[in-house]
C-alpha positions in Angstrom: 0.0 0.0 0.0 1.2 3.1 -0.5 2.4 5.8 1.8 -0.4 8.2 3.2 1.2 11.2 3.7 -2.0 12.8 4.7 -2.8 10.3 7.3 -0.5 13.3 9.4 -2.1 15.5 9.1 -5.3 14.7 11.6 -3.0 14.7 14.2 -0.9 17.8 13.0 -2.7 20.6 14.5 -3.0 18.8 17.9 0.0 17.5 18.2 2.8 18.7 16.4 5.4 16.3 18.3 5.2 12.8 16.6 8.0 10.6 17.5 9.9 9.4 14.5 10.4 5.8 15.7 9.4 3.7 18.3 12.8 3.7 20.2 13.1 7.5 20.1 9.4 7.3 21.8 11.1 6.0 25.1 13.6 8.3 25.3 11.2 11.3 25.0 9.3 13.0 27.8 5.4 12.6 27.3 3.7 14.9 24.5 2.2 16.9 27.8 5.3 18.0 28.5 6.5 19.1 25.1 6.9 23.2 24.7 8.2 25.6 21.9 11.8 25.2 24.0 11.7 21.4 24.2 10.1 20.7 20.3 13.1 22.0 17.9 15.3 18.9 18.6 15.9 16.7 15.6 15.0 17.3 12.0 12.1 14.7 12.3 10.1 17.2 14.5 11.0 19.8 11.8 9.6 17.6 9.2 6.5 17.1 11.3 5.9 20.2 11.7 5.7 21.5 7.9 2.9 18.8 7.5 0.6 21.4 9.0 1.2 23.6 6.1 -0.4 21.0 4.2 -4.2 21.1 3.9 -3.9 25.1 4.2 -2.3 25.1 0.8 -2.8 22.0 -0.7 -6.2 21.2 -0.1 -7.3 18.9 -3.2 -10.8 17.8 -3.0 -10.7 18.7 0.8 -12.7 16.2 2.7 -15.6 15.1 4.0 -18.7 17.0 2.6 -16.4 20.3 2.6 -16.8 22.3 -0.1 -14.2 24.7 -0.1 -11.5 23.3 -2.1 -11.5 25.5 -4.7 -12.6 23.8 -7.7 -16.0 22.4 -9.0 -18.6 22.7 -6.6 -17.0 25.0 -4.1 -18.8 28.4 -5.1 -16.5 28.7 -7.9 -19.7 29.1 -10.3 -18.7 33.1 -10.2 -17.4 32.7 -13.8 -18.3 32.1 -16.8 -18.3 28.4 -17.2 -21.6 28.0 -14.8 -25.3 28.5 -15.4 -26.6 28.1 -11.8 -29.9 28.7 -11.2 -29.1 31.7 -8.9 -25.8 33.3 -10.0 -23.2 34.2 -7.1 -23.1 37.5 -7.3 -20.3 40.3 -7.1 -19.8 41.5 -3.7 -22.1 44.6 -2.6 -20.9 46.1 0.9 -18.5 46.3 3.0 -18.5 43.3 5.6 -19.4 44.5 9.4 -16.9 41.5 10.6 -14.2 39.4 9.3 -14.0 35.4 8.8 -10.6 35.1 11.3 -9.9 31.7 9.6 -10.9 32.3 6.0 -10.1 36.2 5.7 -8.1 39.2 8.0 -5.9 36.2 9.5 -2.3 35.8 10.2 -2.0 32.7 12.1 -0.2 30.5 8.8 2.0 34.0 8.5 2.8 33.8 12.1 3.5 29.8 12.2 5.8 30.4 8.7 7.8 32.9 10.8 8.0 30.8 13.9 8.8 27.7 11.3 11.4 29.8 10.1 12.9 31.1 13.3 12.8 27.8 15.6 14.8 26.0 12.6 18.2 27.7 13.6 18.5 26.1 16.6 18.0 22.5 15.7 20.4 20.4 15.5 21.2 19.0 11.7 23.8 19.9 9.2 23.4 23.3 7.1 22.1 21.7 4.3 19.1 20.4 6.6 18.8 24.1 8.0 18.7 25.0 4.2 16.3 22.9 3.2 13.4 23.6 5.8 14.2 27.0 5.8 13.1 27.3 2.2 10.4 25.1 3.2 9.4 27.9 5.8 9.7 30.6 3.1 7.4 28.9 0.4 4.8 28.5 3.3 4.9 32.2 3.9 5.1 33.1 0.4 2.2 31.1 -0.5 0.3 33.0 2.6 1.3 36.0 1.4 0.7 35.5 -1.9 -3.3 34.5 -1.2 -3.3 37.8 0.8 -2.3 39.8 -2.2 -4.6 38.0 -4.5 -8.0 38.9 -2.3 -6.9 42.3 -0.6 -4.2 43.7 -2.2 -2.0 45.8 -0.4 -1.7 43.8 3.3 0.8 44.1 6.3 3.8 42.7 6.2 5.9 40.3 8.4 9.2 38.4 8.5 9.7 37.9 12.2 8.0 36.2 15.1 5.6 39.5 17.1 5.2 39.0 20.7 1.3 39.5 21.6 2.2 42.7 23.3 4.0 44.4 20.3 1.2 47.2 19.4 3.3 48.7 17.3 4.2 46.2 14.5 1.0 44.1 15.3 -1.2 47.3 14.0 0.5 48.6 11.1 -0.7 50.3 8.1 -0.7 48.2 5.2 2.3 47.6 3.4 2.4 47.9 -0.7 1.3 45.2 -3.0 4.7 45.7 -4.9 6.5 45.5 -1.3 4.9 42.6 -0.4 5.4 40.3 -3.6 9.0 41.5 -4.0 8.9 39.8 -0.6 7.3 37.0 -2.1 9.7 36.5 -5.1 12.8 36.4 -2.8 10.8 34.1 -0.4 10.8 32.2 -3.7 13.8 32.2 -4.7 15.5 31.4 -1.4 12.8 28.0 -1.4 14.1 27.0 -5.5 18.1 27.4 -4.6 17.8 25.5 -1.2 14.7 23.0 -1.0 15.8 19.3 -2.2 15.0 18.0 -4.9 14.0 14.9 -3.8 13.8 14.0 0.1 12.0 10.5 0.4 12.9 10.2 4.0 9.5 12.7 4.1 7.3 10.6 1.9 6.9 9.3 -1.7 7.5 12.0 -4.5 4.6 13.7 -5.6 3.2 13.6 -1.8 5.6 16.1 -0.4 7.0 19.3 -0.9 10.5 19.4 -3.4 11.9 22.1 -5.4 10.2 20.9 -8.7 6.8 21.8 -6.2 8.4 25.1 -5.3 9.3 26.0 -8.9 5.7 24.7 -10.4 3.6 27.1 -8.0 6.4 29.9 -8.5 5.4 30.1 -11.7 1.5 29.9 -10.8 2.1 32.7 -8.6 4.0 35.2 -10.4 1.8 34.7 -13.7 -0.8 35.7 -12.0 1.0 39.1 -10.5 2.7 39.8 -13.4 -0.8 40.3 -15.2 -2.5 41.9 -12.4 0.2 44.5 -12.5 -0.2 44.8 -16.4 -4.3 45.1 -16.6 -4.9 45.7 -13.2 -2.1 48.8 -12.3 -0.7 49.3 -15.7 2.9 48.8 -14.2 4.4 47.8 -17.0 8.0 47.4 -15.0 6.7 45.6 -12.4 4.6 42.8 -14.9 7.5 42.3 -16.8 9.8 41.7 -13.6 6.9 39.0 -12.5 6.2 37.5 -15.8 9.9 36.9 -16.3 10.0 34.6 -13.2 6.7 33.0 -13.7 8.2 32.2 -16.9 11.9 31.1 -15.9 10.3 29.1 -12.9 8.2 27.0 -15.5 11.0 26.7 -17.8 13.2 25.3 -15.1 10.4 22.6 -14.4 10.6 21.9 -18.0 14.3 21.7 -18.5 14.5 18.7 -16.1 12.8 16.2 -18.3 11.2 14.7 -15.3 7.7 15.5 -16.3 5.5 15.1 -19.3 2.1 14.7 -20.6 -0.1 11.9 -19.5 -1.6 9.6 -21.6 -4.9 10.0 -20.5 -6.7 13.1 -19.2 -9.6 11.7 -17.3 -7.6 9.4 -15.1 -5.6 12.6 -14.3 -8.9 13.6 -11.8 -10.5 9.5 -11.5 -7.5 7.9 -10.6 -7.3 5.5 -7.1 -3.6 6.3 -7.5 -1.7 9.1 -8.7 1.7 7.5 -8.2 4.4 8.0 -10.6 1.9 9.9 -13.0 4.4 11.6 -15.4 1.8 14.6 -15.6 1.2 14.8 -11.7 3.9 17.2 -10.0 1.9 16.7 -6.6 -0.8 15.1 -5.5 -3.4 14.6 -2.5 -3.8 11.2 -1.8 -7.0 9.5 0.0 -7.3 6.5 1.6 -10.8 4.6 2.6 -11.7 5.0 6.5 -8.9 7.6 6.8 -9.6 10.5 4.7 -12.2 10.8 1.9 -13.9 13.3 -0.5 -17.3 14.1 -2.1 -16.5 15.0 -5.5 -17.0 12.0 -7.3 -20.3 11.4 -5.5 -21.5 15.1 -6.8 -20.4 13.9 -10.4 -22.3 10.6 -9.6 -25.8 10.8 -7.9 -26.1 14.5 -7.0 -27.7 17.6 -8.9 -25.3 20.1 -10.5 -24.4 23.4 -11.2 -24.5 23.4 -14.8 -22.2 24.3 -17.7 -22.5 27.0 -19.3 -23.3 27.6 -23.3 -20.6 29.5 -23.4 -18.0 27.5 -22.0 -19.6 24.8 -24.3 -18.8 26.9 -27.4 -15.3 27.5 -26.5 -13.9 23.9 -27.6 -12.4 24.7 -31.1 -13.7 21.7 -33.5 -11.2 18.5 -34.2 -9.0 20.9 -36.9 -8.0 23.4 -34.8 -10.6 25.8 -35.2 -13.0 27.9 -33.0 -17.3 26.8 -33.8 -17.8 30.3 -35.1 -15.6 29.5 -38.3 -15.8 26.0 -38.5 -17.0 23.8 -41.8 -17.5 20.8 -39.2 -19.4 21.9 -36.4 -23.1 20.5 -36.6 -24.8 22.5 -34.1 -26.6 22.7 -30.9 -29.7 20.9 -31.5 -29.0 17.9 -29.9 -26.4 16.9 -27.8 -24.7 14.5 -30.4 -24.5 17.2 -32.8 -22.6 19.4 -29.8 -20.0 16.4 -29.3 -19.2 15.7 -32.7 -15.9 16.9 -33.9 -14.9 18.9 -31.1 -12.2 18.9 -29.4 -12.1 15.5 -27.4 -11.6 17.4 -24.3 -15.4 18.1 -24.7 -16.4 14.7 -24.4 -13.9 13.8 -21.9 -15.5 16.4 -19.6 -19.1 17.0 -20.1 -21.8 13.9 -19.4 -23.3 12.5 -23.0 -26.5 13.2 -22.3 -28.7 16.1 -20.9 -29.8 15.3 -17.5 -32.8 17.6 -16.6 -35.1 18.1 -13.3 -37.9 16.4 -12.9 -36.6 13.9 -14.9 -33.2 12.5 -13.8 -32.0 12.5 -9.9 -28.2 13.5 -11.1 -29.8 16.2 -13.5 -28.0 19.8 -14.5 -29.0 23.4 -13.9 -28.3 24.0 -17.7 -29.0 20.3 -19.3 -25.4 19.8 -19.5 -23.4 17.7 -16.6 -20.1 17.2 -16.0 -18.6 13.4 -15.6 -14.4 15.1 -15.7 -14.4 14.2 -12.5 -15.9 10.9 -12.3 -14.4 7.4 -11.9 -17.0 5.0 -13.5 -15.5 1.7 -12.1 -16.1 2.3 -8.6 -19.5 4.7 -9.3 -21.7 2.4 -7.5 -19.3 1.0 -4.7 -19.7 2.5 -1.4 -16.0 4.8 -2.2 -18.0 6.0 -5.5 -20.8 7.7 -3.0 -21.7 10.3 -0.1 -18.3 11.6 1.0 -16.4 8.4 1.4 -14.8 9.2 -2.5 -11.0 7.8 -2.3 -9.6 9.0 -6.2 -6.6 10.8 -5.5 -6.6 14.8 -6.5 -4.0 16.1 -8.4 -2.5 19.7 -6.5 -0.8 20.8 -9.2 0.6 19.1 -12.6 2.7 19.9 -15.6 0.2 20.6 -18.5 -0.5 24.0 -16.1 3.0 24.7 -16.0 3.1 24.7 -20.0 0.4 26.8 -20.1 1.6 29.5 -17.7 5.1 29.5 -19.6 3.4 29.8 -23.1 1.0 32.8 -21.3 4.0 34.9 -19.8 5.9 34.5 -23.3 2.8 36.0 -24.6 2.4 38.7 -22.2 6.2 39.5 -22.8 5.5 39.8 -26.1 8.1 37.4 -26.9 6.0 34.2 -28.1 7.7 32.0 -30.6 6.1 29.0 -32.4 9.2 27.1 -30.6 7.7 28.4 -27.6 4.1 26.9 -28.5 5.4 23.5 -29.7 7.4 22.8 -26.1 4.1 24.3 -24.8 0.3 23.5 -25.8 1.0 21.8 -29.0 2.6 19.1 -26.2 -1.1 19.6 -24.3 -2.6 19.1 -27.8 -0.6 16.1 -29.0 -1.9 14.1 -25.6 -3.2 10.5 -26.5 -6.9 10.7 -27.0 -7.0 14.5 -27.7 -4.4 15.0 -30.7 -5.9 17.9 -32.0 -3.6 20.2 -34.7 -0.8 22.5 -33.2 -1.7 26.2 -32.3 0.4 28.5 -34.6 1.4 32.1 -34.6 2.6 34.6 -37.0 3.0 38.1 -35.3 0.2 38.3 -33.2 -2.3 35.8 -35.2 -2.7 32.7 -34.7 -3.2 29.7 -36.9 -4.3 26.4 -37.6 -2.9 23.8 -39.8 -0.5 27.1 -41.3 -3.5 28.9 -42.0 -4.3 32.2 -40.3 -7.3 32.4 -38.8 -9.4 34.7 -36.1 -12.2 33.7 -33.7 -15.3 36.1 -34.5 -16.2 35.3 -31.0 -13.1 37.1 -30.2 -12.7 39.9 -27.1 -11.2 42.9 -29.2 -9.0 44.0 -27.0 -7.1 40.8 -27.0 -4.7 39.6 -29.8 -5.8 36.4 -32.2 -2.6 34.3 -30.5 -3.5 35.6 -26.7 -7.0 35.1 -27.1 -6.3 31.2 -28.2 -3.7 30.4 -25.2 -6.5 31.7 -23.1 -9.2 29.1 -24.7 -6.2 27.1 -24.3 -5.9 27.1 -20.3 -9.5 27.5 -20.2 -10.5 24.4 -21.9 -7.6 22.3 -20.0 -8.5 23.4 -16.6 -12.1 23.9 -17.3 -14.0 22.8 -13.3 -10.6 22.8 -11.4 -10.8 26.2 -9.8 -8.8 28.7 -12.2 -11.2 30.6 -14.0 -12.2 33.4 -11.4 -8.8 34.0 -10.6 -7.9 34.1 -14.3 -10.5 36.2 -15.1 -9.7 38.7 -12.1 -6.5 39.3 -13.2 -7.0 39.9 -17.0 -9.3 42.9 -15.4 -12.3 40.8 -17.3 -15.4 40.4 -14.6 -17.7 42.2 -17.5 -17.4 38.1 -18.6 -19.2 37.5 -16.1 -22.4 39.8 -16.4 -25.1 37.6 -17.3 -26.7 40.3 -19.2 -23.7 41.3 -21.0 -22.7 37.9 -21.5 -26.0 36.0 -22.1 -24.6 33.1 -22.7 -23.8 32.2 -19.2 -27.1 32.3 -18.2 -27.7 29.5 -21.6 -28.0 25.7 -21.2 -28.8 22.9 -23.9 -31.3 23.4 -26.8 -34.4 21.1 -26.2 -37.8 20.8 -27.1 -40.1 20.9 -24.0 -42.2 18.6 -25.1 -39.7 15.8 -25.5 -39.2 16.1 -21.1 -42.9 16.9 -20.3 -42.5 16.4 -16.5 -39.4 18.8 -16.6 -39.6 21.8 -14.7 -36.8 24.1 -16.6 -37.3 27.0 -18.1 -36.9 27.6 -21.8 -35.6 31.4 -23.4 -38.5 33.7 -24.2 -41.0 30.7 -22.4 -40.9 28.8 -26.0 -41.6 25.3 -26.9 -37.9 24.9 -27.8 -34.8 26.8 -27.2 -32.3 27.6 -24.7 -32.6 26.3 -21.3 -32.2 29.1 -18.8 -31.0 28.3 -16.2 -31.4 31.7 -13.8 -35.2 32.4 -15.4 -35.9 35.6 -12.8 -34.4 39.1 -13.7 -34.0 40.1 -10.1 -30.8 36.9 -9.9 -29.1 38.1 -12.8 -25.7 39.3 -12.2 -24.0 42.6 -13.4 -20.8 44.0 -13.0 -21.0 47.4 -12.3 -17.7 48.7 -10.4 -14.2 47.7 -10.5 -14.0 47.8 -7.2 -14.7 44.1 -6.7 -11.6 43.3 -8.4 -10.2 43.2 -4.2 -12.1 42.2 -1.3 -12.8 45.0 1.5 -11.2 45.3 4.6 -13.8 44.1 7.2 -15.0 47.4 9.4 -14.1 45.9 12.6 -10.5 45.8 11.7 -10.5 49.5 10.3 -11.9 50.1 13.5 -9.9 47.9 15.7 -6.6 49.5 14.1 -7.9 52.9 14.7 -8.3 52.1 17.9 -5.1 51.5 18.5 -3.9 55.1 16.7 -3.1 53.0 13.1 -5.2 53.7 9.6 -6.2 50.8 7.7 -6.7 52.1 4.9 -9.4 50.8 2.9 -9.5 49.0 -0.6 -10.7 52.4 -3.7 -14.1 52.2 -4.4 -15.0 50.7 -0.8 
């Protein structure tokens, strides 16, 4: 059986102590006795330690019934590949209190620093020191990296405050640019010092390495670089970012330990991720010690649907977008939708249209996802509730080629060299195989023909607008697109009414699902589903303010009250 690295991490937060062996067990004084001066003793206790990290940035398909992982069904319908029956909406006011575990928190800052600090006085060799010590400094950057991402500019720290230090525990905020320059070094520290391997702390793929370091460096610093591009029109400071996001996927790419799978479902179905040549980390689950509920909500469970417009944005099986195509059949029926697409399509989205009223499992929009899915053990007791074991992949390789091929793009230094080593690899998967992606200039082509989506945002170039379909279609349901789309400055994507499609399921005729209760366009006998039917759960963007989260009033108030501005987020 294989190791279970997450088996830890129960005990983790309780008891951050394990023994390493059973003889070092007797030699130690009882777990009630164990402090912050007796803890720091051997490099297994270090190792321990950094498991806590774990689930705080690595969550996969969390566990249990939680829903918070990220992806799928977490709330991560605010996009544009979701027609749920009532649309999350943009943020309106300004909360009265903050969430002190999901939002205005420092306590992983604080445990990074303390990770950091307590290290030094351990005794194990300097490379050991090293090693966890860029451990430490990943872990913080990571923190401070989600910080950025939802609030922008946020206070700083790289040392361990004592509870009565007023003055650097309420401090104004520090600058975005400050903080992820912070970040970056964090960053770079963690690539030139954590090992490359260290199976003494569990199997590869289960455990933090420098390939893990580099793979979310270039994650991280893709999205910065654009934010400061479209969001802040600092042209510098996106350039400085992109460049790293793009040498830390290169890196990952220059080692030749990583490649394309051979099969993209298993990549989300699979019992066991092990030794996946795609899989750069993974969260594994084991039956009666941790579980999921994803597969069960791909199973049995209503949906939130996809959306018509994330339908349309598979190219067809030669490379080019529906709008264009000579082989696209249509939306009629949901054969015609599948046929000559891009496999992905078919991979991803359920073969038939579920409904209400008609089908337990059914879809908001007529189209359900089965990505997800693993059919073999569907109607075991793992396949159902939240006793799921398929292992979740954290991050893999195919993003990594798509966040160099973006950056190159964004740096305006694309080459088709760059594509090939890139998403034409994506592309060329077993089971997909669809033509390369070309480029000439800024236009892209197919099979060495130019050609341009008339679906196309304006204000993106033919070649940018395509590695965007690109990472959209690959990562379609694992979490990216709000993210994505908050740093391109696009949430007008997301207004329903602007963007009518969202709020569009499968073409059907009502009277072939008589006890269905959907809703069809304009209240026709055959059309559209629609998903959100009443006006007042539309969703508009309306202010660019939502782009950052506010600060919570009772922290502008509990910094005031202690002589500090908070300042808060423009437009708030």
């Amino acid at each position: 059986m294989k190791t279970k690295i997450y088996i830890l991490l129960a005990f983790v937060s309780t008891l951050a102590f394990s023994c390493k062996q059973t003889d070092e067990f007797l030699t130690r004084d009882p777990l009630d006795k164990l402090t912050d001066d007796t803890y720091w003793t051997s490099e297994g206790n270090v190792r321990t330690f950094a498991f806590g990290f774990y689930t705080q940035n690595f969550p996969g398909y969390a566990a249990g019934f939680d829903l918070t992982w990220g992806g799928y069904f977490s709330g991560e319908s605010l996009n544009d590949d979701f027609a749920p029956t009532t649309p999350t909406v943009l943020t309106r006011n300004v909360p009265a209190t903050a969430n002190l575990v999901a939002d205005w928190n420092f306590s992983f800052i604080r445990k990074a620093n303390l990770f950091i600090d307590r290290i030094k006085q351990v005794p194990m060799s300097d490379e050991a020191k090293n090693n966890w010590t860029g451990v430490g400094r990943f872990f913080r950057a990571m923190e401070y990296a989600k910080k950025v991402r939802k609030y922008g500019d946020f206070p700083y720290y790289n040392q361990v405050l004592s509870e009565t230090d007023n003055a650097a525990l309420y401090k104004p905020r520090d600058s975005r640019e400050l903080v992820m320059d912070s970040v970056l070094a964090d960053f770079k520290y963690a690539v030139a010092n954590v090992r490359a391997a260290d199976l003494t702390t569990g199997p590869q793929g289960l455990v933090v390495n420098k390939y893990v370091v580099l793979a979310f460096m270039s994650r991280v610093f893709l999205f910065e670089g654009t934010w400061q591009k479209y969001q802040k029109n600092n042209i510098v400071k996106a350039n400085e970012y992109l460049e790293a996001s793009k040498w830390a996927a290169n890196e990952v790419m220059s080692t030749g330990l990583f490649a394309i799978s051979s099969d993209y479902r298993k990549l989300f179905t699979s019992l066991d991720l092990t030794g996946n040549t795609e899989v750069i980390m993974y969260r594994s689950y084991l039956t009666g010690i941790i579980t999921h509920s994803l597969n069960s909500y791909n199973n049995k469970e209503p949906q939130t649907g996809v959306s018509k417009n994330a339908i349309e944005s598979y190219l067809d099986s030669v490379g080019l977008p529906i709008g264009i195509s000579t082989l696209y059949q249509g939306d009629k029926t949901i054969k015609n939708v599948m046929a000559h697409r891009d496999p992905r399509l078919k991979i991803t989205i359920a073969p038939q249209i579920r409904l209400n009223g008609v089908i337990a499992n059914y879809s908001s929009s007529g189209y359900a996802t089965q990505k997800f899915l693993n059919e073999d053990i569907k109607d075991l007791t793992e396949g159902n509730s939240s006793l799921n074991t398929t292992d979740a992949p954290v991050i893999r390789y195919a993003e990594v080629l798509l966040n160099y091929a973006e950056a190159s793009a964004e740096l305006g230094t694309l080459t088709q060299e760059d594509l090939n080593k890139t998403i034409n690899k994506i592309r060329k998967r077993a089971g997909v195989n669809i033509p390369d992606l070309g480029v000439i200039g800024t236009q892209a082509t197919a099979n060495g023909v130019v050609y341009d989506d008339p679906s196309r945002d304006s204000s993106v170039s033919s070649i940018l607008w395509e590695i965007r379909r690109e990472r959209r279609v690959e990562l379609m349901m694992e979490g990216f697109r709000n993210d994505d789309l908050r740093r391109w400055k696009k949430y007008t994507y997301l207004d329903t009414k602007v963007n009518a499609d969202i709020n569009r399921g499968a073409w059907i005729k009502k009277a072939d699902y008589p006890t269905s209760t959907l809703t069809i366009e304009n209240s026709a006998s055959e059309g559209y589903i629609i998903p959100a039917p009443k006006t007042e759960s539309q969703r508009m963007f309306d202010n660019a303010r939502v782009y950052l989260t506010p600060i919570p009033q009772d922290q502008i108030k509990l910094y005031k009250d202690q002589g500090v501005e908070l300042t808060q987020n423009p437009g708030w």
